[in-house]
C-alpha positions in Angstrom: 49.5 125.8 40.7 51.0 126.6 44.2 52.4 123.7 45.9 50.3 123.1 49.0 52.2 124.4 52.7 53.2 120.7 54.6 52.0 120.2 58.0 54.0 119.9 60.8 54.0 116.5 61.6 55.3 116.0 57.8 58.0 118.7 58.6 59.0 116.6 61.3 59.0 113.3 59.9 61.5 115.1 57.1 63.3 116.6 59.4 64.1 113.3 61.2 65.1 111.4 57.8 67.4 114.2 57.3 69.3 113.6 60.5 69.5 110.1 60.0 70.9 110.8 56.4 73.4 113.7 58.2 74.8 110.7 60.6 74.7 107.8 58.3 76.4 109.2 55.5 80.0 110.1 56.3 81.5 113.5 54.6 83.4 112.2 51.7 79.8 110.2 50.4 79.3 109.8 46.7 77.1 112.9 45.1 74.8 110.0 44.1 73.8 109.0 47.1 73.2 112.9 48.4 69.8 113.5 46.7 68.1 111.0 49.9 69.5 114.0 52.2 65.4 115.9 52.0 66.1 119.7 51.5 64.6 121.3 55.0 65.2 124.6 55.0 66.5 125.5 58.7 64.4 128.4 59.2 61.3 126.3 59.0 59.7 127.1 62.6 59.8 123.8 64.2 59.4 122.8 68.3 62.1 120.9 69.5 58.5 119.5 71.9 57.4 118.3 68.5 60.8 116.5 66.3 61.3 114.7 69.4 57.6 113.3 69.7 57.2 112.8 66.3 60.6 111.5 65.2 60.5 107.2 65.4 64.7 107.4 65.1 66.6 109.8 67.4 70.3 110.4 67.5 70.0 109.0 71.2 68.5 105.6 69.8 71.2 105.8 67.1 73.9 106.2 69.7 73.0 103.5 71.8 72.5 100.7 69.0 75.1 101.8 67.6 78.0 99.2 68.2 80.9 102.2 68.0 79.3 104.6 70.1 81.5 105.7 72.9 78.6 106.1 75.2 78.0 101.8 74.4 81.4 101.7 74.7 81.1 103.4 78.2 78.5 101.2 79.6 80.2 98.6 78.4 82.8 98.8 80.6 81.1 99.9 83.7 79.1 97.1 83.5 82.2 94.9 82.9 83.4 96.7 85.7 81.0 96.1 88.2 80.7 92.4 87.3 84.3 92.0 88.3 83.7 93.8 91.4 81.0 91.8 92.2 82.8 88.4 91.1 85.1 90.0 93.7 83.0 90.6 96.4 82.1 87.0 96.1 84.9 84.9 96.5 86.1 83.8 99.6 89.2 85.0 100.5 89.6 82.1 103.7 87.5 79.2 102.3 84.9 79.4 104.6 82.4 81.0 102.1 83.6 78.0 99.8 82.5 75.3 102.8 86.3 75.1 103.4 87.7 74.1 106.6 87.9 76.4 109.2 91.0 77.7 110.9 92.4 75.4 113.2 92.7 76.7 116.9 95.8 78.7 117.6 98.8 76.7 119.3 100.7 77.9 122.3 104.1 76.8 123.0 104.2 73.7 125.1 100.8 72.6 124.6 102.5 69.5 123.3 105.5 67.9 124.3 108.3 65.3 123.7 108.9 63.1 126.3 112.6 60.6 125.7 112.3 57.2 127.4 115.0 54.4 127.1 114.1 50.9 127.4 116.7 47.9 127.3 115.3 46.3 124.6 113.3 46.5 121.3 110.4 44.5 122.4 110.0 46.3 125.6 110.1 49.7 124.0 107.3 48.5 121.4 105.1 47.4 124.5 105.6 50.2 125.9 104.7 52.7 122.8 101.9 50.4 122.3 100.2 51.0 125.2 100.4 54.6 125.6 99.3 55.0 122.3 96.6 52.4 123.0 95.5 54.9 126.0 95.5 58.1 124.2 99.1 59.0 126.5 100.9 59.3 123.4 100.0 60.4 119.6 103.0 58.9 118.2 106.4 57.0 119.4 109.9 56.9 117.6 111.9 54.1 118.6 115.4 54.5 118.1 117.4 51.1 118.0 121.2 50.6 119.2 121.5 54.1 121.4 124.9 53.7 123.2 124.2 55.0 126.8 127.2 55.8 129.2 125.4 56.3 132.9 126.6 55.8 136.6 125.2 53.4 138.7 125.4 52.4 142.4 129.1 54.2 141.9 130.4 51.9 138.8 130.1 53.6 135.3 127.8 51.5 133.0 127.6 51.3 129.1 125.0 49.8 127.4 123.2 49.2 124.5 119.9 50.5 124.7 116.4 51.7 122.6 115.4 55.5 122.6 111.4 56.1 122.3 110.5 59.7 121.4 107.0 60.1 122.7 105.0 63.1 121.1 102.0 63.9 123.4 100.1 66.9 125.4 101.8 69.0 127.9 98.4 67.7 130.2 99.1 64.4 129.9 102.5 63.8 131.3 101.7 63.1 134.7 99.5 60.0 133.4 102.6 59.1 131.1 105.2 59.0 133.6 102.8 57.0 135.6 102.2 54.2 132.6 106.2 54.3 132.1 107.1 53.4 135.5 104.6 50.6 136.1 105.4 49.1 132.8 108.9 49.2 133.1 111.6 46.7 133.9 114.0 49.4 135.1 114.2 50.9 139.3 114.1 54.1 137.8 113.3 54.3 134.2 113.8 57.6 132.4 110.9 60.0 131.5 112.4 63.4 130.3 110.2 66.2 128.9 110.8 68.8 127.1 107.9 71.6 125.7 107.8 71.7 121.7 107.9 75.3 121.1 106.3 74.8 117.3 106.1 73.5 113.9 103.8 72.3 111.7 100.5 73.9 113.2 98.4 70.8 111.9 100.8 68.2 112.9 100.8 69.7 117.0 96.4 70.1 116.6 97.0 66.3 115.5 98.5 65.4 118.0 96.6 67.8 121.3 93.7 65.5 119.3 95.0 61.8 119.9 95.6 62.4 123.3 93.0 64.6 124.8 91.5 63.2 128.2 88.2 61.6 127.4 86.1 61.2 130.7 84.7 57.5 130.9 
């Protein structure tokens, strides 16, 4: 009795179980294990419109479930890649995306300055730094104990023991120092010397342009 001819949807279906045999089994695979490999004889006319429609597990599916695939592998990386790259993009390279502080404003030399004063005595220099700091004249005063100062006077050369402040404020407010200075002072002619700070520590001079900016009241 003649076998009956198979349809082609059967011819497909076989056709697919033998690729998946062809790429499951590696070369060197036990004879046992070869009889699951259908016999399809290649000539059988077959559509490639029709094994791809009708096969439910194509080399493409294979390939990309397939956790050695190079094409996984691929993707794998480029998405990898693109993560970094947008991980990138992201962070803030200044700290302003991050709610960082913002750069401070850029500092010209002689916006602040040093201005020396000697006093005669400890109390009267701490008085005087005091007050200027008190008025916003002064951001900070070093006072320097036991300065030996060698001076002429009325045409008789003086030595005395005196204090040395070191007043760090703004290059706009020296006028109003030198003004505090002499009214408070004990001395005819007190000494108010300025000189411009050229730099340093950028947040140290915004500091002190800050504590002594002119506030109208």
């Amino acid at each position: 009795r003649p076998r009956p001819r198979p349809s082609l949807s059967s011819l497909a279906h076989t056709r697919s179980l033998a690729l998946l045999c062809a790429i499951v089994l590696p070369a060197h695979a036990p004879a046992q294990l070869l009889p699951c490999v259908p016999k399809v004889p290649l000539a059988t006319p077959l559509s490639l419109h029709a094994y791809s429609s009708s096969s439910s597990f194509s080399s493409s599916s294979f390939s990309s479930s397939s956790s050695s695939c190079p094409l996984s592998l691929s993707a794998s990386a480029s998405s990898s890649l693109s993560t970094r790259s947008m991980s990138t993009a992201a962070s803030p390279s200044g700290g302003d995306a991050a709610g960082g502080a913002s750069a401070p404003t850029a500092y010209s030399a002689g916006d602040a300055v040093t201005a020396f004063v000697t006093a005669p005595s400890l109390d009267v220099a701490k008085s005087i730094s005091h007050a200027l700091v008190r008025d916003k004249l002064a951001a900070c005063v070093n006072i320097i104990p036991q300065v030996t100062s060698v001076y002429e006077w009325e045409g008789k050369v003086e030595e005395d023991t005196e204090v040395l402040m070191m007043i760090k404020t703004s290059g706009a407010r020296v006028s109003a120092l030198t003004l505090a200075v002499r009214q408070a002072h004990p001395y005819d002619v007190p000494e108010v010397i300025v000189l411009p700070i050229e730099g340093g520590n950028p947040a140290y001079l915004q500091w002190v342009l800050k504590n002594t900016k002119h506030e109208e009241r």
